[in-house]
C-alpha positions as a LaTeX table, in Angstrom:
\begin{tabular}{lrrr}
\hline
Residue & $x$ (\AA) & $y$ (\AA) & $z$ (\AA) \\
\hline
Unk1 & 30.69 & 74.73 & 45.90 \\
Unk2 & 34.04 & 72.61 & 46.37 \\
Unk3 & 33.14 & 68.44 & 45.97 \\
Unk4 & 36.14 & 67.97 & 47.69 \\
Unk5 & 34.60 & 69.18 & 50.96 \\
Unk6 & 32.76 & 66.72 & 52.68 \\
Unk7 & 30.57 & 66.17 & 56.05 \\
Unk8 & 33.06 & 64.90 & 58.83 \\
Unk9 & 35.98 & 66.75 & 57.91 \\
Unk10 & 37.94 & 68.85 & 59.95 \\
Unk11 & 38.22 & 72.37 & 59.77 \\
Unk12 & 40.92 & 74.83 & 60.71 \\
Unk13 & 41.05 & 78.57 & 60.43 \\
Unk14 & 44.15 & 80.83 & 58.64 \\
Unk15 & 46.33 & 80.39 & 61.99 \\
Unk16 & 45.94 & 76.52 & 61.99 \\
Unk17 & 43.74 & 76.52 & 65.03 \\
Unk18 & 40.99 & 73.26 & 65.13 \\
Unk19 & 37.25 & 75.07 & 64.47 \\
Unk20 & 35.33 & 71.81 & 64.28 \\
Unk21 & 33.94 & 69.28 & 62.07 \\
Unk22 & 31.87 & 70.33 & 58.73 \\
Unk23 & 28.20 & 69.09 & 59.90 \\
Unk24 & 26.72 & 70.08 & 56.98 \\
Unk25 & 27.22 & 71.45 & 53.48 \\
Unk26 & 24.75 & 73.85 & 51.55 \\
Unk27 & 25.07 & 75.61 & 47.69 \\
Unk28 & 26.30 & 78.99 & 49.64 \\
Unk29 & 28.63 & 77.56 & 52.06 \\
Unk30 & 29.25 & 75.12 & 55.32 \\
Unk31 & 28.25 & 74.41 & 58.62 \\
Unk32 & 30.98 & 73.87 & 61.12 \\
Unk33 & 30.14 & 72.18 & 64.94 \\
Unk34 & 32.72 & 71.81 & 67.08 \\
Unk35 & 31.55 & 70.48 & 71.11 \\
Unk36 & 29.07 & 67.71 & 71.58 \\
Unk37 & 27.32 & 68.85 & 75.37 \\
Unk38 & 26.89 & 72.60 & 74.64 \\
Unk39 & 28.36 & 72.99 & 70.66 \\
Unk40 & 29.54 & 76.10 & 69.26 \\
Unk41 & 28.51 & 76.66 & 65.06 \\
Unk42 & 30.12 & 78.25 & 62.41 \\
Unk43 & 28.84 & 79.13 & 58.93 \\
Unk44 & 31.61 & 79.49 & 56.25 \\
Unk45 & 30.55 & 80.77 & 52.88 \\
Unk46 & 32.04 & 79.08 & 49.72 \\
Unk47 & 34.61 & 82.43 & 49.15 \\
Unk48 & 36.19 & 81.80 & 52.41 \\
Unk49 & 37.32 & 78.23 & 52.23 \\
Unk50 & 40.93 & 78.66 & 51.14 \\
Unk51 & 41.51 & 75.31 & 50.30 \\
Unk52 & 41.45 & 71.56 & 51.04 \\
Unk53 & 44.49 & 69.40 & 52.05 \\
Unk54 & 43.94 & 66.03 & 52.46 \\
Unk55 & 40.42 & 65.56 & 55.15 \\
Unk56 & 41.44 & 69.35 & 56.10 \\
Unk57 & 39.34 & 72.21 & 54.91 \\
Unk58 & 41.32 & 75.76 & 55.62 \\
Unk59 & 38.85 & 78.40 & 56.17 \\
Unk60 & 39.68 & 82.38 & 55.70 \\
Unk61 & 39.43 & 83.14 & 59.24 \\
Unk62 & 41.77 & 84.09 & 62.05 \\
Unk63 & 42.08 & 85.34 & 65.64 \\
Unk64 & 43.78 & 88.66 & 64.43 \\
Unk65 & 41.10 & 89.44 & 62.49 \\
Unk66 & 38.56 & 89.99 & 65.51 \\
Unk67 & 41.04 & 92.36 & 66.71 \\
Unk68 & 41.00 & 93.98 & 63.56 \\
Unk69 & 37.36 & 94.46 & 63.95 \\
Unk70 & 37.16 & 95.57 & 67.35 \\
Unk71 & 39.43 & 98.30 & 65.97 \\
Unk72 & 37.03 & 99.26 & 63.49 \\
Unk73 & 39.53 & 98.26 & 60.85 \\
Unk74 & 38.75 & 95.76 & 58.06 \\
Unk75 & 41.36 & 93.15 & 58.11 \\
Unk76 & 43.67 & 92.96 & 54.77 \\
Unk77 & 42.23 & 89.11 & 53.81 \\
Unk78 & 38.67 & 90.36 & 53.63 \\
Unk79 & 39.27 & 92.76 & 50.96 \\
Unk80 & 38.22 & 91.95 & 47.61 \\
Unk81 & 38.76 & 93.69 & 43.90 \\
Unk82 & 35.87 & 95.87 & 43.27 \\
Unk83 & 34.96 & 94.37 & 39.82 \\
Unk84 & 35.29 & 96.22 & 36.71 \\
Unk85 & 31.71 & 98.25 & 34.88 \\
Unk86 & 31.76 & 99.35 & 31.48 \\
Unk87 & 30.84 & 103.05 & 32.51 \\
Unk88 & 27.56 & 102.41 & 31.92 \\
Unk89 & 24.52 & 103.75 & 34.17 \\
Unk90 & 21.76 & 102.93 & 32.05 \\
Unk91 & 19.27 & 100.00 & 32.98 \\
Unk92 & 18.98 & 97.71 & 30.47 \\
Unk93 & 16.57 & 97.65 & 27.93 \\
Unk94 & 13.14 & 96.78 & 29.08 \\
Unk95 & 13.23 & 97.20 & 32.54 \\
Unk96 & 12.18 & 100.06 & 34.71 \\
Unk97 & 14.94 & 102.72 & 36.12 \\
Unk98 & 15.87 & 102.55 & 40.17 \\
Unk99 & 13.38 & 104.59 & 41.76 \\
Unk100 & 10.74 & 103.91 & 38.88 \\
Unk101 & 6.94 & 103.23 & 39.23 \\
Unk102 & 6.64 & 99.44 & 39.84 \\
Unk103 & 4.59 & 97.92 & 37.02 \\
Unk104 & 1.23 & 96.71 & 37.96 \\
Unk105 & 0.13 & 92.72 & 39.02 \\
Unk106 & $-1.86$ & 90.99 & 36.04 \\
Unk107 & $-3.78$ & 88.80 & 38.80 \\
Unk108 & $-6.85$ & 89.51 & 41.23 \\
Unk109 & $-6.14$ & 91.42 & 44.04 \\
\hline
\end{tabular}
């Protein structure tokens, strides 16, 4: 979550296009409203607000990428590292492997 990003303040996509206002703003991301008779909504998560500049949040998003998608391409800005595992597969101690018998309830059934 970014403090700097407030309710009220504009919001603008990779491109500099105008998406809205932020209406609201939640642990895993924003809200964005943009129309007052029939408004359209946006939700941004937290990973793709690129930034804030002054009462201007810059949001990870842009008309090229729909295109992308329509292609059935994954545009280059939506890519992320694939994080690092120590090469090991085995659960950790004290809990039950993937596929395992799921231990029983204690309570009344």
């Amino acid at each position: 979550m970014d403090d700097r990003v407030q309710v009220g303040m504009e919001v603008r996509d990779a491109d500099g296009k105008r998406l809205g206002k932020v209406s609201r703003c939640d642990a895993w991301g924003i809200e964005v409203t943009r129309g007052f008779w029939s408004p359209s909504e946006w939700v941004l998560r937290w990973d793709e607000v690129l930034g804030v500049e002054g009462r201007v949040v810059k949001a990870d998003r842009s008309d090229e990428d729909i295109f992308v998608l329509a292609a059935g391409g994954l545009p280059s800005r939506w890519r992320r590292g694939t994080p690092e595992v120590d090469g090991s597969l085995e659960p950790a101690s004290g809990t039950a492997p993937a596929g395992g018998p799921v231990p029983a309830s204690r309570g009344p059934a």
